[in-house]
Each structure stands twice: as structure tokens, then as C-alpha cells.
VONU-477814 format. One record per residue (C-alpha): x, y, z; residue in three letters; residue number from 1. Coordinates in nm, 2 decimals. Example, Ala and Ser with C-alpha at 12.3 -4.5 7.8 and 13.67 -1.06 7.14 Angstrom:
<rs>
r xx->1.23; yy->-0.45; zz->0.78; res->ALA; n->1
r xx->1.37; yy->-0.11; zz->0.71; res->SER; n->2
</rs>
This chain:
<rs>
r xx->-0.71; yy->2.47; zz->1.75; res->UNK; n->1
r xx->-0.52; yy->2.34; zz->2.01; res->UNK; n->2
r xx->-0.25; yy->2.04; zz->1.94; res->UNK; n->3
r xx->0.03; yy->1.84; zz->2.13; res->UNK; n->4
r xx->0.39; yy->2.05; zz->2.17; res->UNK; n->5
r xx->0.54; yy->1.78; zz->2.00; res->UNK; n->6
r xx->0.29; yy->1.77; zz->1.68; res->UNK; n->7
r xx->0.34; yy->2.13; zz->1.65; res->UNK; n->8
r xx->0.77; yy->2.13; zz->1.70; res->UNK; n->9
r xx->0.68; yy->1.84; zz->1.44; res->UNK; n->10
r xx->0.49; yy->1.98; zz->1.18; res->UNK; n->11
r xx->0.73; yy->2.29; zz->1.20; res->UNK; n->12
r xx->0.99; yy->2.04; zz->1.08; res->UNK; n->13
r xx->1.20; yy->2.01; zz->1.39; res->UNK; n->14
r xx->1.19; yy->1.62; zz->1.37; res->UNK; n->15
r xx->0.98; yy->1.33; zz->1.45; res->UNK; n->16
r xx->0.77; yy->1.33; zz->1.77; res->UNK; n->17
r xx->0.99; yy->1.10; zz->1.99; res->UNK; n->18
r xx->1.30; yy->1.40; zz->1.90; res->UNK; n->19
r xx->1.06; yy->1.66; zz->1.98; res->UNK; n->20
r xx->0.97; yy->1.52; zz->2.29; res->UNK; n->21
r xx->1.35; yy->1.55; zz->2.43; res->UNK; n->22
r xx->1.32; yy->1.93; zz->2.31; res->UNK; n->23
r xx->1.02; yy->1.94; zz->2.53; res->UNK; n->24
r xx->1.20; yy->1.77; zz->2.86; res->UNK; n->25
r xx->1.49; yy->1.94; zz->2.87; res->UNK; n->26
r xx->1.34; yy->2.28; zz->2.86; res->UNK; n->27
r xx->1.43; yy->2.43; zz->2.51; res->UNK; n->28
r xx->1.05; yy->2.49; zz->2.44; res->UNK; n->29
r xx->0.88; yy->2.76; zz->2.57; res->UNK; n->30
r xx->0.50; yy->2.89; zz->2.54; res->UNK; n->31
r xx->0.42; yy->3.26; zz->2.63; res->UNK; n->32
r xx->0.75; yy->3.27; zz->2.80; res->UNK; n->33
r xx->0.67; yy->2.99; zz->3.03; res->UNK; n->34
r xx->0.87; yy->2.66; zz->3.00; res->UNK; n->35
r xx->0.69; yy->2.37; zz->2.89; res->UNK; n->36
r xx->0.56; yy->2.01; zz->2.99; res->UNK; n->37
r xx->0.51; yy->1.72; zz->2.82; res->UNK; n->38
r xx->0.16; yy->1.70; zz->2.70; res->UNK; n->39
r xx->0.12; yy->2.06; zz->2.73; res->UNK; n->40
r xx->-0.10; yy->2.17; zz->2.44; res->UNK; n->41
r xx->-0.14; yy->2.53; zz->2.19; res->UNK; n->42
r xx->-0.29; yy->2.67; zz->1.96; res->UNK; n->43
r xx->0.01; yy->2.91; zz->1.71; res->UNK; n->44
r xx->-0.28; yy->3.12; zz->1.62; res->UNK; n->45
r xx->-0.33; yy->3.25; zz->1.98; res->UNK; n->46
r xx->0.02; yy->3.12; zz->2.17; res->UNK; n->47
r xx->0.34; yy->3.20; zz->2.10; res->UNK; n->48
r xx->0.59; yy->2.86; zz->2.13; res->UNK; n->49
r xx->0.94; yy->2.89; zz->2.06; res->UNK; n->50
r xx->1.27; yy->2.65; zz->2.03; res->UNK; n->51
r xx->1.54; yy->2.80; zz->2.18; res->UNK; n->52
r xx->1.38; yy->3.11; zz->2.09; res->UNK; n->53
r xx->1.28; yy->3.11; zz->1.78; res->UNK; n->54
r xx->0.91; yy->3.08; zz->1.71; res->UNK; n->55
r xx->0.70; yy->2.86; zz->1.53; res->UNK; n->56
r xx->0.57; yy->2.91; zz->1.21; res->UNK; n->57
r xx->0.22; yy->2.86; zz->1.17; res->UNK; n->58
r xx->0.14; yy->2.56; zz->0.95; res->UNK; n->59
r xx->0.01; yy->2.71; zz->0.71; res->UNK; n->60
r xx->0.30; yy->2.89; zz->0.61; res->UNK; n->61
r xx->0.55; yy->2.56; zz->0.62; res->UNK; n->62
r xx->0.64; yy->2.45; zz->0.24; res->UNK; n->63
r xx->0.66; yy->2.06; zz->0.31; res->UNK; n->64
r xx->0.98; yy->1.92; zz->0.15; res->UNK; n->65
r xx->1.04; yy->1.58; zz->0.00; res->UNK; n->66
r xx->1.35; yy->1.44; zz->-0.07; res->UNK; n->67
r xx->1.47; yy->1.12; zz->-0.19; res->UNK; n->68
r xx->1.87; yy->1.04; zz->-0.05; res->UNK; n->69
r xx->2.14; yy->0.81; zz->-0.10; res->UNK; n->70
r xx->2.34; yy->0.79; zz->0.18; res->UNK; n->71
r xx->2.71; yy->0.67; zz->0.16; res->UNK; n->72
r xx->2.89; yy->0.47; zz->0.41; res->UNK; n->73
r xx->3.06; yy->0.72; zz->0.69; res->UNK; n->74
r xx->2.77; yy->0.93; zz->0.73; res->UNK; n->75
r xx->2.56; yy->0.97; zz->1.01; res->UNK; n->76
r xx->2.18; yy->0.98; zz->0.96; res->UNK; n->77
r xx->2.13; yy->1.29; zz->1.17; res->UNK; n->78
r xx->2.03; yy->1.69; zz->1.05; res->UNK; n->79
r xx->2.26; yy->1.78; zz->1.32; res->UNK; n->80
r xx->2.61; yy->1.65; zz->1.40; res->UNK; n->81
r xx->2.76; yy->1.65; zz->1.76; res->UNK; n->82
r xx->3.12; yy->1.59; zz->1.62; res->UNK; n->83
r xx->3.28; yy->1.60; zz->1.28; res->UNK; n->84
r xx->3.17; yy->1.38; zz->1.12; res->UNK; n->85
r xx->2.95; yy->1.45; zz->0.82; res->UNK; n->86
r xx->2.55; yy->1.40; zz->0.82; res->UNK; n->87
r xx->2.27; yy->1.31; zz->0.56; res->UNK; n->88
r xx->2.17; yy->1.69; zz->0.61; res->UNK; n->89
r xx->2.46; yy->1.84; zz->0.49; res->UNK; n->90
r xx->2.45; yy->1.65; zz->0.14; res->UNK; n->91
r xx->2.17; yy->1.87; zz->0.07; res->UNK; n->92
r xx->2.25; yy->2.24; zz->-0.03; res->UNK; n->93
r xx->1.89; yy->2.37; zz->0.07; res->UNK; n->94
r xx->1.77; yy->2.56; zz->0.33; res->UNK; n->95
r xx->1.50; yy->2.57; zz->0.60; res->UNK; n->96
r xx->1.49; yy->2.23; zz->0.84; res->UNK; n->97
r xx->1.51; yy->1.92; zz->0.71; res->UNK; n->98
r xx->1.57; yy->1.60; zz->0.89; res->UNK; n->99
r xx->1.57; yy->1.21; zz->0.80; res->UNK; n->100
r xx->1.28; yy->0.92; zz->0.81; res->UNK; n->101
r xx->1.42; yy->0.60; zz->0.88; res->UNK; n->102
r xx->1.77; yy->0.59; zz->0.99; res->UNK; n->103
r xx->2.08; yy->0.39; zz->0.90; res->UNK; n->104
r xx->2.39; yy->0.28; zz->1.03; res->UNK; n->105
r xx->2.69; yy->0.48; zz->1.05; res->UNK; n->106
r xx->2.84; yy->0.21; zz->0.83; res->UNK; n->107
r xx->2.53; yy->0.11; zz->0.64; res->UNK; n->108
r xx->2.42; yy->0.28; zz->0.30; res->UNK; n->109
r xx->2.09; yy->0.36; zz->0.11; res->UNK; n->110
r xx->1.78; yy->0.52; zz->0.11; res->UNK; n->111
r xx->1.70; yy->0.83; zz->0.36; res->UNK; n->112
r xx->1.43; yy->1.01; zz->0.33; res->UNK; n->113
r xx->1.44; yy->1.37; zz->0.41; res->UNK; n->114
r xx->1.15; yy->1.60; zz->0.50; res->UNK; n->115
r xx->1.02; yy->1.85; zz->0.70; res->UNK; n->116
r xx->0.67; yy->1.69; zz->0.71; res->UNK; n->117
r xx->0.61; yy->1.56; zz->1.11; res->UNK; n->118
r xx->0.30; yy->1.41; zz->1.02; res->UNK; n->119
r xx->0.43; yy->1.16; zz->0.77; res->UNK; n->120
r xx->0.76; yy->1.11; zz->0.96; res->UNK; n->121
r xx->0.53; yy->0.98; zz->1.28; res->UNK; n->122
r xx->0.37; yy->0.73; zz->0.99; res->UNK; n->123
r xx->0.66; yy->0.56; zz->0.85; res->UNK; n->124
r xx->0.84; yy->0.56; zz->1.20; res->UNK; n->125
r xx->0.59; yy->0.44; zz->1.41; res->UNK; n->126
r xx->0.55; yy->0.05; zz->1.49; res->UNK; n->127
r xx->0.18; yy->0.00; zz->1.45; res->UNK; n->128
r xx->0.17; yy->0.13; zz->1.10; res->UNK; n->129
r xx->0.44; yy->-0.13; zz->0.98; res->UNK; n->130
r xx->0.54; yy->-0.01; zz->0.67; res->UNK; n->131
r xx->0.82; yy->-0.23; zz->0.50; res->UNK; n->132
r xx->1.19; yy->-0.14; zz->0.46; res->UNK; n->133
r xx->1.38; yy->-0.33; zz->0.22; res->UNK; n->134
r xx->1.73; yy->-0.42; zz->0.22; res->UNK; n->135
r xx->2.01; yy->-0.59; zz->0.01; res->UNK; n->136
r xx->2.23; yy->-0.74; zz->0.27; res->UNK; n->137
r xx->2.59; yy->-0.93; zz->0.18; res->UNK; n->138
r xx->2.71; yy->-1.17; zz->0.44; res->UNK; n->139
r xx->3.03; yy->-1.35; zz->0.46; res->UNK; n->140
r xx->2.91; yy->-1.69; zz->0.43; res->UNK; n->141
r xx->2.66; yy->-1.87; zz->0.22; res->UNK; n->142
r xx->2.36; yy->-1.96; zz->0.44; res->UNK; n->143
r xx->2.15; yy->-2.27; zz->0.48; res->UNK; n->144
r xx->1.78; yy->-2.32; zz->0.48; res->UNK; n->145
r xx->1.80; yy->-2.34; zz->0.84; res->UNK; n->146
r xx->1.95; yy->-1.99; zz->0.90; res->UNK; n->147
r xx->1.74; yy->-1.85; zz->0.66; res->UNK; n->148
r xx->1.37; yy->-2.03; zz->0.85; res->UNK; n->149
r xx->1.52; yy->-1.90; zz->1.17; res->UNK; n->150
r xx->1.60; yy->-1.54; zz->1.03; res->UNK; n->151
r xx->1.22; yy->-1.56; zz->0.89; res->UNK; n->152
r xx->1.02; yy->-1.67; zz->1.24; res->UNK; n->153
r xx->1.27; yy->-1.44; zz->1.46; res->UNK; n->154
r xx->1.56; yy->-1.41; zz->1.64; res->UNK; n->155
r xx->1.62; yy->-1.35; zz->2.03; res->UNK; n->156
r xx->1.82; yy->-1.10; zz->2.08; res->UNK; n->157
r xx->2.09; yy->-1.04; zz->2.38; res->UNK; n->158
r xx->1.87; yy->-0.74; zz->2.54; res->UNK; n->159
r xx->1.59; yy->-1.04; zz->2.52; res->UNK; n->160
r xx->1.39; yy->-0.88; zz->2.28; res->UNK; n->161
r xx->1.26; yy->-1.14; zz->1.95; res->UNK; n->162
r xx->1.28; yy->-0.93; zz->1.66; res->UNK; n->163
r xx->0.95; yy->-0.98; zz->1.45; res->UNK; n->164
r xx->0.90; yy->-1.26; zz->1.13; res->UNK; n->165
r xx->1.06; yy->-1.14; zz->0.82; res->UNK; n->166
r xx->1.08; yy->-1.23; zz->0.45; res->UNK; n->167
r xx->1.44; yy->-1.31; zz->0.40; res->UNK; n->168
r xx->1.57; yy->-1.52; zz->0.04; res->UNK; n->169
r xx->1.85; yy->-1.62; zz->-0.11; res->UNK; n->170
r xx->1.99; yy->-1.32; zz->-0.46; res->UNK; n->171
r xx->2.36; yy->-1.47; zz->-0.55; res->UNK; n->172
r xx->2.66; yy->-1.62; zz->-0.45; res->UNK; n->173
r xx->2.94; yy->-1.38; zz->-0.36; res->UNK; n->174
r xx->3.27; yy->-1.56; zz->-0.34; res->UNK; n->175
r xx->3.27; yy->-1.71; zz->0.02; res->UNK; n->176
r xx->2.96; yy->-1.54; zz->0.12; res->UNK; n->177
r xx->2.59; yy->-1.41; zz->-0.06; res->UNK; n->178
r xx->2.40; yy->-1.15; zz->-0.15; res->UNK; n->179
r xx->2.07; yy->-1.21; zz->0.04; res->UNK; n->180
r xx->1.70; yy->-0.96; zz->0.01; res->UNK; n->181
r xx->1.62; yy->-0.83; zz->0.40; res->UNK; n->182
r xx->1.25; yy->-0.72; zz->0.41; res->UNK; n->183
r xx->1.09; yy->-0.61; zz->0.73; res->UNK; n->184
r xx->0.82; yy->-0.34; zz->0.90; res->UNK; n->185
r xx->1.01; yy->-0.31; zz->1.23; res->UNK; n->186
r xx->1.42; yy->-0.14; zz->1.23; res->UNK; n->187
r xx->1.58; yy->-0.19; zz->1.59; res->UNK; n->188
r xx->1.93; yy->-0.05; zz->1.62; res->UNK; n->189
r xx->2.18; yy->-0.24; zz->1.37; res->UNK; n->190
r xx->1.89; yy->-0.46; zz->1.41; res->UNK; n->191
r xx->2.02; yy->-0.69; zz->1.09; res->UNK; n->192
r xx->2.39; yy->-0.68; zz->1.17; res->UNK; n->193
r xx->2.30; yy->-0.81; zz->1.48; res->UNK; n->194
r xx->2.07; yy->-1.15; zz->1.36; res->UNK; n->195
r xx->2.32; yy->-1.20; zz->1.13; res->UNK; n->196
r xx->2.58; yy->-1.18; zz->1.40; res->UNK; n->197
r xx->2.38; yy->-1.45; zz->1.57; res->UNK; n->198
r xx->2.30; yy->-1.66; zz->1.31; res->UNK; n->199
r xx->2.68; yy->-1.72; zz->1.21; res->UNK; n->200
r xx->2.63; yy->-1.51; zz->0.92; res->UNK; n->201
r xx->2.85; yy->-1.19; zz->0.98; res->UNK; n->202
r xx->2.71; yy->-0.92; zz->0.76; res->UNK; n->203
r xx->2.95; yy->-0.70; zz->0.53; res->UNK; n->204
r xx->2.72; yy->-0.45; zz->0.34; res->UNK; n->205
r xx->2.41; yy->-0.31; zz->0.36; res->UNK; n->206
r xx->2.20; yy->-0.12; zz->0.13; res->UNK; n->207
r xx->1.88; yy->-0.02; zz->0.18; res->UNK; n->208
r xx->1.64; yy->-0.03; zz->-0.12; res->UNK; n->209
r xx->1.32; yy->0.06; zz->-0.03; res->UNK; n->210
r xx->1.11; yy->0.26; zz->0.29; res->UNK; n->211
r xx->0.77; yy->0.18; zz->0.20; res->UNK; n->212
r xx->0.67; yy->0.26; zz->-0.12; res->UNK; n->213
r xx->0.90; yy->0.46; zz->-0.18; res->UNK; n->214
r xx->1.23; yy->0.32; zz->-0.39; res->UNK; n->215
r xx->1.58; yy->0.40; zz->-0.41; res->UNK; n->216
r xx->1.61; yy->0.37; zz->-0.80; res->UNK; n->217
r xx->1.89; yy->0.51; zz->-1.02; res->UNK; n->218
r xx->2.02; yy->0.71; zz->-0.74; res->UNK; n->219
r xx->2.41; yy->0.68; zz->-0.68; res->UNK; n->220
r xx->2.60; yy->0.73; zz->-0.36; res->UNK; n->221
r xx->2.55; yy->1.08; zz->-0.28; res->UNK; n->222
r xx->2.29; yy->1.18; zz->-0.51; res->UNK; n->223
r xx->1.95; yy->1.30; zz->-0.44; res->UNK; n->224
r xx->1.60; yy->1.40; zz->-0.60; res->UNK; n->225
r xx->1.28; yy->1.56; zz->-0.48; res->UNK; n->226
r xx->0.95; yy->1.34; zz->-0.47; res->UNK; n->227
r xx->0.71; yy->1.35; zz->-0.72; res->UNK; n->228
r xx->0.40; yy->1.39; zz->-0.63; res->UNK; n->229
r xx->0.26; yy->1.11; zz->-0.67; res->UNK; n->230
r xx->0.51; yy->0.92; zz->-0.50; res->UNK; n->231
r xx->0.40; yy->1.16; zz->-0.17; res->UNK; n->232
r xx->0.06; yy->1.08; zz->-0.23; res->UNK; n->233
r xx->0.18; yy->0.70; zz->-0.19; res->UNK; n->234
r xx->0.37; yy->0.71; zz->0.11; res->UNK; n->235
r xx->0.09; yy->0.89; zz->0.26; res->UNK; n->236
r xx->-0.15; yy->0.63; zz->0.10; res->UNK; n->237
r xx->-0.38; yy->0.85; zz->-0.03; res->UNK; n->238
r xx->-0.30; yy->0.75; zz->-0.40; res->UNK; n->239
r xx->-0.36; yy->0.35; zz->-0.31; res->UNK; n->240
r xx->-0.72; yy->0.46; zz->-0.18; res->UNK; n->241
r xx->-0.81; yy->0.65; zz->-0.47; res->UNK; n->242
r xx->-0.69; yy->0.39; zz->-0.73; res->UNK; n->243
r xx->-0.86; yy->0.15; zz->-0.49; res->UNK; n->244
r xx->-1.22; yy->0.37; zz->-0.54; res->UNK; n->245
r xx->-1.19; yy->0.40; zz->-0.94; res->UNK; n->246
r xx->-1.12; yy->0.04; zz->-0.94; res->UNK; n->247
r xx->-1.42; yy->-0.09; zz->-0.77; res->UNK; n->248
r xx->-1.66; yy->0.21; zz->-1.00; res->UNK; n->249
r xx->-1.51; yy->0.04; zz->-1.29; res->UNK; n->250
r xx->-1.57; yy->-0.31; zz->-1.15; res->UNK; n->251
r xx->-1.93; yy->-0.24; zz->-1.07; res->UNK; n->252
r xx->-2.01; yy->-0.02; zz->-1.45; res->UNK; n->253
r xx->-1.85; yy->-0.34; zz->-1.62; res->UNK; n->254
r xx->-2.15; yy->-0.54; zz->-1.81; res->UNK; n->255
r xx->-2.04; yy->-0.89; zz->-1.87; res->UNK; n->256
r xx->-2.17; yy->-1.13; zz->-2.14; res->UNK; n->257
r xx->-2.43; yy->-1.27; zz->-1.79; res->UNK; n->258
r xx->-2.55; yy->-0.96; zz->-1.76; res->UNK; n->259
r xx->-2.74; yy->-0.90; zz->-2.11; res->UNK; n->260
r xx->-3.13; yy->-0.87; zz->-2.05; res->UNK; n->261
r xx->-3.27; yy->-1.17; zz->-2.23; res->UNK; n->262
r xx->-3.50; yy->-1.07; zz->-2.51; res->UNK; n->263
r xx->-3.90; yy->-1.14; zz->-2.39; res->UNK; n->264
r xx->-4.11; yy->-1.25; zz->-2.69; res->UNK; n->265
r xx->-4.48; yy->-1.07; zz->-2.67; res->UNK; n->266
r xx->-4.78; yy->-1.27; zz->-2.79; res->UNK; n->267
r xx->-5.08; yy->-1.10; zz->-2.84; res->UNK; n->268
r xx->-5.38; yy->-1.29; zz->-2.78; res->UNK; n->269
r xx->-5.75; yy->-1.19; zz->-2.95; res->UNK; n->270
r xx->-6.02; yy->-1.25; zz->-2.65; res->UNK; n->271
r xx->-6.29; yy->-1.44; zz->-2.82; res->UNK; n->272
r xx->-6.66; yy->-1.43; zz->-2.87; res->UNK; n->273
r xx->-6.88; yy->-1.60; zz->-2.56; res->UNK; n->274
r xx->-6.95; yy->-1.88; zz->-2.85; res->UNK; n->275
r xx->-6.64; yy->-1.81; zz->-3.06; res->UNK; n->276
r xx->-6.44; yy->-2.10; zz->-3.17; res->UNK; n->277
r xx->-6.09; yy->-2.03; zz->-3.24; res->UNK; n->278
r xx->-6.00; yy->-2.02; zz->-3.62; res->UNK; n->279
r xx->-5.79; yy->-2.36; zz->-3.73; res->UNK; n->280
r xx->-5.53; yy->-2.12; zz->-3.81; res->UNK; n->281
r xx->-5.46; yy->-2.03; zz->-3.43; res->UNK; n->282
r xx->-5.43; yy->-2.40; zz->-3.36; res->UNK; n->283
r xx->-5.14; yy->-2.59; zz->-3.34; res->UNK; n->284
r xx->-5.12; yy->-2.81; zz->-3.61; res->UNK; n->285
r xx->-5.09; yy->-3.20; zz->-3.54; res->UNK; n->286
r xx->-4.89; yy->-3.49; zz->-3.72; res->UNK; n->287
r xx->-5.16; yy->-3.75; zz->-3.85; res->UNK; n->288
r xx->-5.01; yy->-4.12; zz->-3.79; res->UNK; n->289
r xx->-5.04; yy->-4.40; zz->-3.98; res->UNK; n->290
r xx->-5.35; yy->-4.53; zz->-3.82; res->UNK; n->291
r xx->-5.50; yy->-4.18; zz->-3.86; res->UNK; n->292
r xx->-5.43; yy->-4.19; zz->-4.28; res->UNK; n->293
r xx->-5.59; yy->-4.52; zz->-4.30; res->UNK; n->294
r xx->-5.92; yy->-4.43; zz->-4.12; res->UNK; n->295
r xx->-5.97; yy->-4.11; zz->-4.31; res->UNK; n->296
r xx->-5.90; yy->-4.29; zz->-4.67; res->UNK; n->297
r xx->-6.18; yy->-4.53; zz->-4.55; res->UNK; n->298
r xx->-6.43; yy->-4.27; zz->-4.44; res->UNK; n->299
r xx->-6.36; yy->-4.10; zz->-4.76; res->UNK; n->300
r xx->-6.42; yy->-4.39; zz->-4.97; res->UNK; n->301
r xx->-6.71; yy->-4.44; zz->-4.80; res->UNK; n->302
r xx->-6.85; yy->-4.11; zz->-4.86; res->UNK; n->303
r xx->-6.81; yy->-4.04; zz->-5.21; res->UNK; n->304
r xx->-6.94; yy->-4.41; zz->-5.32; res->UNK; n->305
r xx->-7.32; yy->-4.44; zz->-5.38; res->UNK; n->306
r xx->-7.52; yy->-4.69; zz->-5.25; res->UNK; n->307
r xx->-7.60; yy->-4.99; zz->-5.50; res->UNK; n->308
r xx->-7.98; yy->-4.98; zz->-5.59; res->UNK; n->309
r xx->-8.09; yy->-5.36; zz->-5.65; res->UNK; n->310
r xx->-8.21; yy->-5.49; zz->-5.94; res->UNK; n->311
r xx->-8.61; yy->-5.60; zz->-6.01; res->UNK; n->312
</rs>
């Protein structure tokens, strides 16, 4: 089946679409020998599409990594450095291409994720899918509610751009300044140094706590774990759909206390006889009143005396 250049180069765990793309236009990919375009397709079962000559892998030979980092300050969140300085991918003795999911500052520190997996990289990167980042942010002076309303509707920024609304609140005091909780679905280039810049609330550490679902946890500077899988099934959100499904099976097999059938009385009824009277006993019986008693004594009495014979 044929598929985007930049899918494939992506599922082959070259990097996110957007970095294969630049592999693309400056004319390190090649298929059959020829060089590429953008938006060029093929298919790796027929083509043969190489990266400054090496070839692809088919997919289904790729083992997708997951892997859970904390990145120190004085790295730079790249699986390739153009100078000296150290990167994200070197913190991780393993081989085979790896390369990180939502970047940080050269100065900030936190939670990378590093993977190989293009598809998922594209998901968490990508603007329409908004997925939440999460950051605990120390600034150098206490802010007001004011700062904080305008930090929550969005800030302009000096290349014109309004950053989106975000959920920003207050954690603890911090000498002169505060520790503050950043939580946002969009990540624009020192994107929070910058509103806090603006706002009069110069920023003096970051850390990043969450990308999605996913969290940083115990991890120290430094250290890092793989995912488990249901923390891949997560981020993909193919675990929140099936718990989603069980939920509403349960929901509907539930039987509350309104949904007992009422218990139906059966009475049986004898058809009668064309001249048949029904027997007293099927009848309901009736309350004699007062006035009732007293006419029945007096019909009674009447009954039972005999009639005076008179006298010759």
C-alpha cells in the first residue's frame, strides 16, 4: 500500500512528519534511486526508499520503543546534536533511532518522551489534537489576579500571534516570587518564558510534569523508564475508549430498585350458568348500618309472632 514519504521516514523512526519533511526537501531521500518530492508516495513492499542511503525497514519489522525521560537543564531536546553540547538521545544507552515528543528548552527541564513510533509522535505534536502539557513554573514575583486572568484568556505576543486560553493557578510562595501550575494544549517556542516575560512575571524554572496522559512521576533528573503498556494504550487513547465501552455495558446490565417487574395478581373467574346466580360467597360482603339493623329486627319480630285469634 502506498503511503506519504514522510509517514513512511516516520514510522521508520526518523522523527516526526514536519523533520521528515526537511529530509525530503533537501534531497537526502531517495526512491528507486531517484530523488524525491514532497508528497511523493511508496509502497516498501515494492519500492526501495532510502535516507542517505540506507533503506527503510518495512514496518513490520520496526520494534516501537517507549520511553519515559527526565531531562535536566543544559540539554538540548534533539536525537542529534550540531555542536557539543549533550542531547536527550544520548541519556539513553540503547540502540536503533529514537527521537523526542514534545520539546523543551535548552534551559527548561522535565518530561521527554522518546520513541520511534511516527504515528503517535504526529498525535501529540500536532495542534488539532490538543493534548495537554503540564508544567510547574517558578517566577520571580508573586502574581496578581490580574496577571493570572490575563495569562488564562491569552497573551499577544511580539511576532503578533495570541497564544491560546490556558488554566494557570496559584501552588506556593517562594521567597520573592511563586511556584505557579502551567497547563496548556498548544507549546510555541519558550512559549511560557515569553508570557511571563510579558506579564512582569520573569520566569526562573520550569519543569514539565505531564504530556498528555502521560506523567513524569518518581523520575529524577536524568533517569528514565520504558512505558507500560497500558500507559501506551493511553496516549494513543485506545485504553480511554475501551474503559469508556465496559462502562456503558455495565451501565445498561445494571437493574435498579425501578426496574423490578411488579408482581400481577391472577383471578380466575368461573363463567356462570345462562340462569346461574353467583354464590353469596363470591359476593362482596357489605357493612349493615344502623338503619339496616333496626328494619331487619322489625321484620323479624314480625315474622316469628303469630297472629292473635279473638276471642267469642
Amino acid at each position: 500500500m502506498e503511503e506519504r514519504l514522510q509517514k513512511l521516514l516516520a514510522q521508520a523512526g526518523y522523527g516526526s512528519r514536519r523533520a521528515c519533511e526537511e529530509f525530503i526537501v533537501s534531497g537526502r531521500v531517495r526512491v528507486n534511486g531517484q530523488a524525491a518530492t514532497l508528497g511523493q508516495k511508496a509502497d516498501l513492499s515494492v519500492d526501495r526508499v532510502t535516507l542517505d542511503g540506507k533503506a527503510l525497514p518495512r514496518p513490520e519489522s520496526i520494534n516501537l520503543t517507549y520511553i519515559a525521560l527526565y531531562k535536566p537543564r543544559n540539554v538540548i531536546s534533539a536525537a542529534d546534536g550540531q555542536d557539543d553540547r549533550e542531547t536527550v538521545r544520548s541519556l539513553i544507552p540503547l540502540d536503533g533511532h529514537l527521537y523526542p515528543v514534545g520539546r523543551l528548552d535548552f534551559d527548561s527541564e522535565g518530561l521527554i518522551l522518546m520513541t520511534n513510533d511516527g504515528e503517535l509522535t504526529n498525535k501529540l505534536t500536532h495542534p488539532r489534537y490538543g493534548h495537554e502539557k503540564e508544567y510547574r513554573v517558578l517566577v520571580a514575583r508573586r502574581p496578581d489576579e490580574k496577571q493570572f486572568e490575563a495569562w488564562r484568556r491569552g497573551v499577544v505576543l511580539e511576532d503578533g500571534d495570541k497564544t491560546a486560553p490556558a488554566d494557570v493557578s496559584f501552588i506556593s510562595s517562594s521567597g520573592k516570587g511563586a511556584w505557579i501550575r502551567v497547563v496548556m494544549g498548544e507549546g510555541k517556542k519558550r512559549q511560557i518564558r515569553e508570557v511571563g516575560r510579558l506579564l512582569g512575571l520573569p520566569v526562573v524554572k520550569i519543569i514539565r510534569l505531564r504530556i498528555g496522559t502521560l506523567k513524569l512521576g518518581n523520575l529524577k533528573p536524568r533517569q528514565w523508564r520504558h512505558l507500560t503498556e497500558n500507559e501506551v494504550l493511553e496516549l494513543k487513547g485506545e485504553k480511554g475508549r475501551m474503559v469508556e465501552n465496559r462502562t456503558e455495558r455495565v451501565r445498561d446490565n445494571r437493574r435498579h430498585s425501578t426496574d423490578r417487574p411488579k408482581r400481577v395478581v391472577t383471578i380466575k373467574r368461573t363463567k356462570l350458568a345462562p340462569n346461574e346466580k353467583p354464590r353469596t360467597t363470591d359476593r362482596p360482603k357489605r357493612v349493615p348500618s344502623e338503619q339496616s339493623r333496626k328494619t331487619n329486627r322489625s321484620d323479624r319480630s314480625r315474622s316469628t309472632t303469630k297472629p292473635r285469634t279473638p276471642r267469642h
